[in-house]
HTML snippet that shows the backbone in 3Dmol.js (N, CA, C, O; Angstrom):
<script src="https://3Dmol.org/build/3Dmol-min.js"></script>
<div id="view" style="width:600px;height:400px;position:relative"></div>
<script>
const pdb = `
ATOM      1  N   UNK A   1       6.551 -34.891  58.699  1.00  0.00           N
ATOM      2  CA  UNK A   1       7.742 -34.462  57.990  1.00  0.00           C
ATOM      3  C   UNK A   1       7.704 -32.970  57.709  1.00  0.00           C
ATOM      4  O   UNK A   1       8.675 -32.292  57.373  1.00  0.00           O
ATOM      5  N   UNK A   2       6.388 -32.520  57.897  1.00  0.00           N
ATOM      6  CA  UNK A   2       6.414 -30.701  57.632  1.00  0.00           C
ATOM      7  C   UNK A   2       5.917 -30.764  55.799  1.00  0.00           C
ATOM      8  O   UNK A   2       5.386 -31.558  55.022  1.00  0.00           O
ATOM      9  N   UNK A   3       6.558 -29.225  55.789  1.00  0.00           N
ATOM     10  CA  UNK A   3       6.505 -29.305  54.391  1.00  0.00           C
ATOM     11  C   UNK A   3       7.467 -28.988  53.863  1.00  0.00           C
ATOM     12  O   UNK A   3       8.315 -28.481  54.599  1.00  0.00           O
ATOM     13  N   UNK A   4       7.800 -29.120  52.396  1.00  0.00           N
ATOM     14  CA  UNK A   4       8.851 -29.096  51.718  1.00  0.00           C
ATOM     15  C   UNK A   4      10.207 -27.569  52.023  1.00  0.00           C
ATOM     16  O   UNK A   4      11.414 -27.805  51.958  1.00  0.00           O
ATOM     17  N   UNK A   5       9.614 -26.022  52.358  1.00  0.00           N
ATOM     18  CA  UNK A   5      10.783 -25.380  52.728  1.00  0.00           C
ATOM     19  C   UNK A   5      10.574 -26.047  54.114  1.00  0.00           C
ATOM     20  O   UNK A   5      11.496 -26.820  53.853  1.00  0.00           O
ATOM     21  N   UNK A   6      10.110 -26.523  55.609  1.00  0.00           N
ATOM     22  CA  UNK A   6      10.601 -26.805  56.750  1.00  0.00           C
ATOM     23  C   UNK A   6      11.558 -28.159  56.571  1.00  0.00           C
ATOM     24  O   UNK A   6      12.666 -28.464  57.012  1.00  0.00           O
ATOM     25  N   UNK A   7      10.972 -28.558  56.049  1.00  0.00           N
ATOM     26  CA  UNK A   7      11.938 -30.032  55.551  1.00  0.00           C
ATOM     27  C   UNK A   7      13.248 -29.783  55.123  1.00  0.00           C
ATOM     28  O   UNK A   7      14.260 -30.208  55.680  1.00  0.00           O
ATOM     29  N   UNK A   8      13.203 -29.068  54.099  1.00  0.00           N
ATOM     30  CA  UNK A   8      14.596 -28.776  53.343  1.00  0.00           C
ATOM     31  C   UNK A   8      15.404 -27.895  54.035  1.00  0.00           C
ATOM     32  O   UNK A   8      16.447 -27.425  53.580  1.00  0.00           O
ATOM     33  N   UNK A   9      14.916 -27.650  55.189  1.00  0.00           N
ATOM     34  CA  UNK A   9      16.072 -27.041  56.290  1.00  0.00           C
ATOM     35  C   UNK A   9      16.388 -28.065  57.269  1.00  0.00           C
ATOM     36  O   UNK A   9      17.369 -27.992  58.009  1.00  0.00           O
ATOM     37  N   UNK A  10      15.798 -28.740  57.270  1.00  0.00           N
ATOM     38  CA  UNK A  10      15.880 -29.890  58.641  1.00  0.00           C
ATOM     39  C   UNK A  10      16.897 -30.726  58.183  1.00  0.00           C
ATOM     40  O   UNK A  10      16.639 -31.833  58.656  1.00  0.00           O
ATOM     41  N   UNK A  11      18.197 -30.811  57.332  1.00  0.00           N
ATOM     42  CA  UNK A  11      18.951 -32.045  56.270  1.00  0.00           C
ATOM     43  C   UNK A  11      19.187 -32.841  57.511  1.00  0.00           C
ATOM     44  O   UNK A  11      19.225 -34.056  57.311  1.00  0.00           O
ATOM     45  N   UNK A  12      19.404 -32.338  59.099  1.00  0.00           N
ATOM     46  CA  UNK A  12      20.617 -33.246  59.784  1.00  0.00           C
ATOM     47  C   UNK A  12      19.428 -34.478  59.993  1.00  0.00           C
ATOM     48  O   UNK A  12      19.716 -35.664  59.833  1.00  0.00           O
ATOM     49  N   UNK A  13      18.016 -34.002  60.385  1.00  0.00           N
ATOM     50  CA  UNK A  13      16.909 -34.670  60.669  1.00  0.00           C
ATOM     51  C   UNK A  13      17.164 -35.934  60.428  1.00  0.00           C
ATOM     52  O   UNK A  13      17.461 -36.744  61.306  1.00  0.00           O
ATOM     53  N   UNK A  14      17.060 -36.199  59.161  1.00  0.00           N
ATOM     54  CA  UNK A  14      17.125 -37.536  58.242  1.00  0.00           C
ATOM     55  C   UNK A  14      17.647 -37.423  56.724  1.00  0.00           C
ATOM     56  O   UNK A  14      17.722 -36.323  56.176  1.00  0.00           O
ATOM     57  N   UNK A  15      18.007 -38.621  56.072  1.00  0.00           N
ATOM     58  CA  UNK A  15      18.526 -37.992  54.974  1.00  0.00           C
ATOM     59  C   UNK A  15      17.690 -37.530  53.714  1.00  0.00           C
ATOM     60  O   UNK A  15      17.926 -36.692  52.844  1.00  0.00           O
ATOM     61  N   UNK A  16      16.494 -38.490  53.963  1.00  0.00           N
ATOM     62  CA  UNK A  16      15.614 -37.636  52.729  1.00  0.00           C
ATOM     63  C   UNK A  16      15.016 -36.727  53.372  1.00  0.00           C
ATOM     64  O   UNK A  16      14.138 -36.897  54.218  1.00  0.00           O
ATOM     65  N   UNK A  17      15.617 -35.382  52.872  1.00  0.00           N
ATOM     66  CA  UNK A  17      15.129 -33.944  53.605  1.00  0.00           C
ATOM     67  C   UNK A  17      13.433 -33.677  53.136  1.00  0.00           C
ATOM     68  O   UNK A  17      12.631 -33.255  53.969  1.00  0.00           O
ATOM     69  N   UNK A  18      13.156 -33.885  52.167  1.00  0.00           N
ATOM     70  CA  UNK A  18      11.945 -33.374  51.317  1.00  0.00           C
ATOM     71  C   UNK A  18      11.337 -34.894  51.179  1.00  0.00           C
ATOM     72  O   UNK A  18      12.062 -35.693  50.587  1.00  0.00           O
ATOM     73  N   UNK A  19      10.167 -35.335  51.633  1.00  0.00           N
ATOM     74  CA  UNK A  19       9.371 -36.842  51.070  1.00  0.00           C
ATOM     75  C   UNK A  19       8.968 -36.037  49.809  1.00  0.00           C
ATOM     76  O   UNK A  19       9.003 -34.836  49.543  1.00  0.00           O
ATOM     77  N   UNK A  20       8.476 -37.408  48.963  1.00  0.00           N
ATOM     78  CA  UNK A  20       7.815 -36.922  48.098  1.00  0.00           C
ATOM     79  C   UNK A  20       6.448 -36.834  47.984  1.00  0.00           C
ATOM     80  O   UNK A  20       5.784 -36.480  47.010  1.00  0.00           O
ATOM     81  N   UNK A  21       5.991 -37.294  49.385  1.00  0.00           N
ATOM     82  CA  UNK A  21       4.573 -36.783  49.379  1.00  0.00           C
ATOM     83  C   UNK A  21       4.747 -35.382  49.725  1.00  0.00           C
ATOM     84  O   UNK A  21       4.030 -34.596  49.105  1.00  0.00           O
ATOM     85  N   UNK A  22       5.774 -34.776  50.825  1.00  0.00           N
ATOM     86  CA  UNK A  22       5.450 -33.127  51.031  1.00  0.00           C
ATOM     87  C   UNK A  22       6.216 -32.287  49.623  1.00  0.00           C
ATOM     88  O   UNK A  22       6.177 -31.062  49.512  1.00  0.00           O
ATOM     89  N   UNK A  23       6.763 -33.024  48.810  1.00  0.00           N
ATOM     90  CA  UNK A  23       7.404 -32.694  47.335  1.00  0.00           C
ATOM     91  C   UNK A  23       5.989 -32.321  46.507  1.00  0.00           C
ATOM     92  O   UNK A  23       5.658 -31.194  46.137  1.00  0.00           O
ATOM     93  N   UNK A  24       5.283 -33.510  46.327  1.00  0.00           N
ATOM     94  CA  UNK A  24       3.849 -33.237  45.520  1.00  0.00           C
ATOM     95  C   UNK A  24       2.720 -32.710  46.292  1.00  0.00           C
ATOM     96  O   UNK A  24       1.712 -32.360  45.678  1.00  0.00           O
ATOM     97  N   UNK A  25       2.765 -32.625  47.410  1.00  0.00           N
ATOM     98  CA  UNK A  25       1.545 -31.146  47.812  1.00  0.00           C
ATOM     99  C   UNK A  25       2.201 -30.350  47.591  1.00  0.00           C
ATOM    100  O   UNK A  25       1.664 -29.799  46.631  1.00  0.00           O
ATOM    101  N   UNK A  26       3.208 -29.760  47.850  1.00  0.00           N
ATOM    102  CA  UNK A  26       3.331 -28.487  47.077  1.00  0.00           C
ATOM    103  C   UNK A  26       3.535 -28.484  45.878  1.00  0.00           C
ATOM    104  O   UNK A  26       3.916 -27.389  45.465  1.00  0.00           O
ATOM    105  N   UNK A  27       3.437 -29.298  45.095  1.00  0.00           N
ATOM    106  CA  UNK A  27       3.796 -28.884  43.352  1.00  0.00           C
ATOM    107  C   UNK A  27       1.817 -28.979  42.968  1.00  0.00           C
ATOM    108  O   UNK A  27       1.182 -28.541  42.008  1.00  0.00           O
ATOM    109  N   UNK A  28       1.533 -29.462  43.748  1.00  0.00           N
ATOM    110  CA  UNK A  28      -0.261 -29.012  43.620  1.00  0.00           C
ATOM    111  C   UNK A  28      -0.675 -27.838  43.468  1.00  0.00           C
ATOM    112  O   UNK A  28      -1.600 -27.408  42.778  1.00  0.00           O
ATOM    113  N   UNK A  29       0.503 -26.997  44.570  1.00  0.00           N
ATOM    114  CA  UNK A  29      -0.052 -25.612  44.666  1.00  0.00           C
ATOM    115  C   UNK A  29       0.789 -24.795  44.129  1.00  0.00           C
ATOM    116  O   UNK A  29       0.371 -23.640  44.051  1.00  0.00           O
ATOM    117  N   UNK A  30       2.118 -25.039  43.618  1.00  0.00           N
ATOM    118  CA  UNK A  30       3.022 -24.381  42.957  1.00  0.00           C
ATOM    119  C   UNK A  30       3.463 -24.522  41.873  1.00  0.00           C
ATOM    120  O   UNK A  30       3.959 -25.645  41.957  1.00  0.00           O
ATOM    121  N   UNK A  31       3.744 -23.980  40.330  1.00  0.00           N
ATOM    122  CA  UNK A  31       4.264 -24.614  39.252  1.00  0.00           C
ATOM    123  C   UNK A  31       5.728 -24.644  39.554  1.00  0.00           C
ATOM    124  O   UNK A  31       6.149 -24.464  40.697  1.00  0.00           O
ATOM    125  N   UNK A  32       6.595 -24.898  38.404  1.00  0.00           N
ATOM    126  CA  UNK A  32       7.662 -25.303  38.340  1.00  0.00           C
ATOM    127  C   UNK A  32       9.126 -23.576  38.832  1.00  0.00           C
ATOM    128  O   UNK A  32      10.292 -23.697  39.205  1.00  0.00           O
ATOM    129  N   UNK A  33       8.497 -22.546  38.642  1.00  0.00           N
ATOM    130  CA  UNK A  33       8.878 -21.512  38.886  1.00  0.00           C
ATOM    131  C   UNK A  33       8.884 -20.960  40.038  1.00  0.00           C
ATOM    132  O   UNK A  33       9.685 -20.353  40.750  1.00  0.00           O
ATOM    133  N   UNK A  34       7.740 -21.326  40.074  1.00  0.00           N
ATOM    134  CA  UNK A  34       7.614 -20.741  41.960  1.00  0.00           C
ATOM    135  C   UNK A  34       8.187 -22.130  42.457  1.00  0.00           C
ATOM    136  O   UNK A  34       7.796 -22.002  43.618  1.00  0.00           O
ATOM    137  N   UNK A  35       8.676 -23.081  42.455  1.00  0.00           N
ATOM    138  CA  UNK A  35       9.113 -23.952  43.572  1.00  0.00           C
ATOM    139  C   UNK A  35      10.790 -24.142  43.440  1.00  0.00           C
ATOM    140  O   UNK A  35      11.584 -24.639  44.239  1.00  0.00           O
ATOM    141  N   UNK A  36      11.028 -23.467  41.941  1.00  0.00           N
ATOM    142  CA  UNK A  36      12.227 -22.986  42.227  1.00  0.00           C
ATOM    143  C   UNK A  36      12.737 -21.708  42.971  1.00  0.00           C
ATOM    144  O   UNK A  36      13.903 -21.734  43.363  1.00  0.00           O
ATOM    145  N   UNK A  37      12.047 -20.689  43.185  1.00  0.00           N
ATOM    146  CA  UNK A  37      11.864 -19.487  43.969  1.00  0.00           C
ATOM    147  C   UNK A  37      11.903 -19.955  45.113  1.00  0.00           C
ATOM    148  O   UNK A  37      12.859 -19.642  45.822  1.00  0.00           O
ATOM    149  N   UNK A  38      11.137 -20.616  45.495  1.00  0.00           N
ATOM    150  CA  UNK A  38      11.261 -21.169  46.966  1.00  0.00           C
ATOM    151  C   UNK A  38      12.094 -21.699  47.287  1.00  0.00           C
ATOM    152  O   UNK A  38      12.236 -21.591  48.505  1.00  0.00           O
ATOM    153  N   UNK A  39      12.997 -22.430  46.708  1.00  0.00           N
ATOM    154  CA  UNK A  39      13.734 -23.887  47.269  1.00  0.00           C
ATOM    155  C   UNK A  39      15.229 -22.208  47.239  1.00  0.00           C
ATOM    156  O   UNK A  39      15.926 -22.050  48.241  1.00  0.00           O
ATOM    157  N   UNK A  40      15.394 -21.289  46.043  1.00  0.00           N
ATOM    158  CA  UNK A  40      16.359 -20.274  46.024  1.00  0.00           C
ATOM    159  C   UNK A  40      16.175 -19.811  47.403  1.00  0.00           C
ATOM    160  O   UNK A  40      17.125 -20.109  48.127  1.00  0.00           O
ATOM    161  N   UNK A  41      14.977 -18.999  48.124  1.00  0.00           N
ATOM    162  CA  UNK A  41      14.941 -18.032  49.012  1.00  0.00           C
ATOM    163  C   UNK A  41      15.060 -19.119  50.242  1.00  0.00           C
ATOM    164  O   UNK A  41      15.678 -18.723  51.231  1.00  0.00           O
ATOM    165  N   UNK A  42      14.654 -20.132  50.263  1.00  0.00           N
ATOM    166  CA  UNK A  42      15.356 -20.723  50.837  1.00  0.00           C
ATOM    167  C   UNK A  42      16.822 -21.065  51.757  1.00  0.00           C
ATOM    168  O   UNK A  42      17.114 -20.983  52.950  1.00  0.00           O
ATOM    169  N   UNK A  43      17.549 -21.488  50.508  1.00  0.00           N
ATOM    170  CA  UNK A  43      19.219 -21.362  50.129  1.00  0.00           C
ATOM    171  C   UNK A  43      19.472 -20.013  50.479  1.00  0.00           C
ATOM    172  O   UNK A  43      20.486 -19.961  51.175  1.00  0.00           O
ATOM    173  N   UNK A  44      18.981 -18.936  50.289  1.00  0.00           N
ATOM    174  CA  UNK A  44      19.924 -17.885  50.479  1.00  0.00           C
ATOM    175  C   UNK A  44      19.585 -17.453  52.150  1.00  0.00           C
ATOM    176  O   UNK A  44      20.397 -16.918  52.905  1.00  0.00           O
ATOM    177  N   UNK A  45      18.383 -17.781  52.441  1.00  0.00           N
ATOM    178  CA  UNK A  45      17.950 -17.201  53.753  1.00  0.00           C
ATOM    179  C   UNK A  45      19.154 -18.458  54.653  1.00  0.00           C
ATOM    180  O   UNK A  45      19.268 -18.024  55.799  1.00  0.00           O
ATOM    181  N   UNK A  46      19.788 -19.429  54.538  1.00  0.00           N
ATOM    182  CA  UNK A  46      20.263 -20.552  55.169  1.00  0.00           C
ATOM    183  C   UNK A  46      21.824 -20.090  54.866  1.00  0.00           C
ATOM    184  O   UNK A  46      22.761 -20.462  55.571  1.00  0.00           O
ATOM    185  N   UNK A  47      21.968 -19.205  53.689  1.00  0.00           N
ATOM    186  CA  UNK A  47      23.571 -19.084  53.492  1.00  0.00           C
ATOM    187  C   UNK A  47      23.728 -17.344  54.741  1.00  0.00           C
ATOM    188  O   UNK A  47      24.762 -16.944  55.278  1.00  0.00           O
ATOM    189  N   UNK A  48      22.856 -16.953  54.796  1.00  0.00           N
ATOM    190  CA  UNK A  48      22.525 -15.842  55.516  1.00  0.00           C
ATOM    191  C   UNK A  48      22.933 -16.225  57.146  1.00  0.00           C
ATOM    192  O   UNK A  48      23.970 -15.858  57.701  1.00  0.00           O
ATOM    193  N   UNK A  49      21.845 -17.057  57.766  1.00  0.00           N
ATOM    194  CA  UNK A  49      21.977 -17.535  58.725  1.00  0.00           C
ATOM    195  C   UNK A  49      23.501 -18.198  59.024  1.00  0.00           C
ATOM    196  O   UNK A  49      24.206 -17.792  59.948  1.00  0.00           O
ATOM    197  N   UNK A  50      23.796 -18.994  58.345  1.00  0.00           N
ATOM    198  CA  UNK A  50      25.266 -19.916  58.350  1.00  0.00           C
ATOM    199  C   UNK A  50      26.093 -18.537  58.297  1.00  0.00           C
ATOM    200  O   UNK A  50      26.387 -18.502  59.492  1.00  0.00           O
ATOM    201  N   UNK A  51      26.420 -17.887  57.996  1.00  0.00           N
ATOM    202  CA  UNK A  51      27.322 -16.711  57.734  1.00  0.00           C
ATOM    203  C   UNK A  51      27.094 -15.878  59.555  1.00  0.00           C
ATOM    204  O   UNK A  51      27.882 -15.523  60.431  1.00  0.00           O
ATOM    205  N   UNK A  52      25.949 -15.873  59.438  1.00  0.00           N
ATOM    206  CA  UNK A  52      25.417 -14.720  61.046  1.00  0.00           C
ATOM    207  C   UNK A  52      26.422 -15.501  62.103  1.00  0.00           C
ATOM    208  O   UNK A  52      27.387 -15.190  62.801  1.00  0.00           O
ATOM    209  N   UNK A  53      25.677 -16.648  61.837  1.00  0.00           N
ATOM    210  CA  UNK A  53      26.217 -17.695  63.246  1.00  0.00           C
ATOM    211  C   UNK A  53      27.474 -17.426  63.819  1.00  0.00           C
ATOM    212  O   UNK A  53      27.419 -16.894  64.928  1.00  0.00           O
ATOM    213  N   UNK A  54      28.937 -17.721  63.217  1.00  0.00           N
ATOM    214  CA  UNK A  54      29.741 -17.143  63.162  1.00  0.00           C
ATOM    215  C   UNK A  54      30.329 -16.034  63.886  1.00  0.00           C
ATOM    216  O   UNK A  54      31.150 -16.068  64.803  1.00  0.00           O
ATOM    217  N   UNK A  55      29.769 -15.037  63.319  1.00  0.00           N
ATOM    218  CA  UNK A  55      30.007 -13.410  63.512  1.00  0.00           C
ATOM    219  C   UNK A  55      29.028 -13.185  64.480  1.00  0.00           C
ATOM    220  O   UNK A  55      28.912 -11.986  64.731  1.00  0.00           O
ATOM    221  N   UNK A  56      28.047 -14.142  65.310  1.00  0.00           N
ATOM    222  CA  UNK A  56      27.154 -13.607  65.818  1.00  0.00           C
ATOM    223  C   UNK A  56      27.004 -12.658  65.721  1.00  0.00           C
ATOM    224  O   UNK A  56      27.375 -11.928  66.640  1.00  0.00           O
ATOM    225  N   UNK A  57      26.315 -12.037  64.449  1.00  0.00           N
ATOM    226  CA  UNK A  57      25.445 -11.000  63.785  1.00  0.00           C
ATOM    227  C   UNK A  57      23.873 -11.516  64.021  1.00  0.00           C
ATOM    228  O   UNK A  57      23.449 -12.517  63.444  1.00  0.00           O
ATOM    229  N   UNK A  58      22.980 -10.644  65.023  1.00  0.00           N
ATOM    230  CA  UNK A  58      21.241 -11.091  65.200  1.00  0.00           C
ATOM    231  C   UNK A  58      20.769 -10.332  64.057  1.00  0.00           C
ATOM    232  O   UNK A  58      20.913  -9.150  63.743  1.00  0.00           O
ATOM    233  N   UNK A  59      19.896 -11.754  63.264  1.00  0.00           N
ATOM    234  CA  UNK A  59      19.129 -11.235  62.296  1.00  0.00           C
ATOM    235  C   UNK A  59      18.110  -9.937  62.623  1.00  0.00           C
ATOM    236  O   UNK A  59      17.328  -9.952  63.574  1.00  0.00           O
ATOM    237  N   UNK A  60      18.234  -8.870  61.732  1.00  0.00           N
ATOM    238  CA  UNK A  60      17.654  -7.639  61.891  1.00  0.00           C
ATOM    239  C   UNK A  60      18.223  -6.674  62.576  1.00  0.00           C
ATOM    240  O   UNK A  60      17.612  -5.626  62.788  1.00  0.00           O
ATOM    241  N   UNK A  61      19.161  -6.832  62.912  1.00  0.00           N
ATOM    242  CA  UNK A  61      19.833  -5.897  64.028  1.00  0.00           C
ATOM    243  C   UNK A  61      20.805  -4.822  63.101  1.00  0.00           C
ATOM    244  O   UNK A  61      21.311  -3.848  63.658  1.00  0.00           O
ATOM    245  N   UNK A  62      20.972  -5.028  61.967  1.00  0.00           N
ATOM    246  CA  UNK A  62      21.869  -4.090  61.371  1.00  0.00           C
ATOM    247  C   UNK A  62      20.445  -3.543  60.357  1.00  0.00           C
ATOM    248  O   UNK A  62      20.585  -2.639  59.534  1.00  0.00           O
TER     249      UNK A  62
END
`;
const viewer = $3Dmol.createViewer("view");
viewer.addModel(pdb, "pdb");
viewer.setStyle({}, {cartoon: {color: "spectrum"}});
viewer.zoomTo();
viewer.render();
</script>
């Protein structure tokens, strides 16, 4: 299943994007702050991409 950010990009995959076994290895290694940081940079790196697609704009090119 990966881990919790490869997962939580994969939604079409299956519908539980995140197991909760790859949910609790990373909360092993992350508190509650940093896994909200992640799951954010996440979301924004995906609202980024979804926006490029579009406009075929290549990431880094501007």
């Amino acid at each position: 299943m990966g881990t919790p950010p490869e997962a939580s990009t994969r939604l079409a995959d299956h519908a539980a994007a995140v197991s909760d076994e790859a949910w609790n290895k990373a909360a092993d290694h992350f508190d509650e702050q940093q896994l909200a940081s992640i799951l954010l940079m996440i979301a924004v790196t995906n609202l980024f991409n979804r926006l490029n697609a579009p406009i075929r704009q290549v990431a880094g090119s501007w």
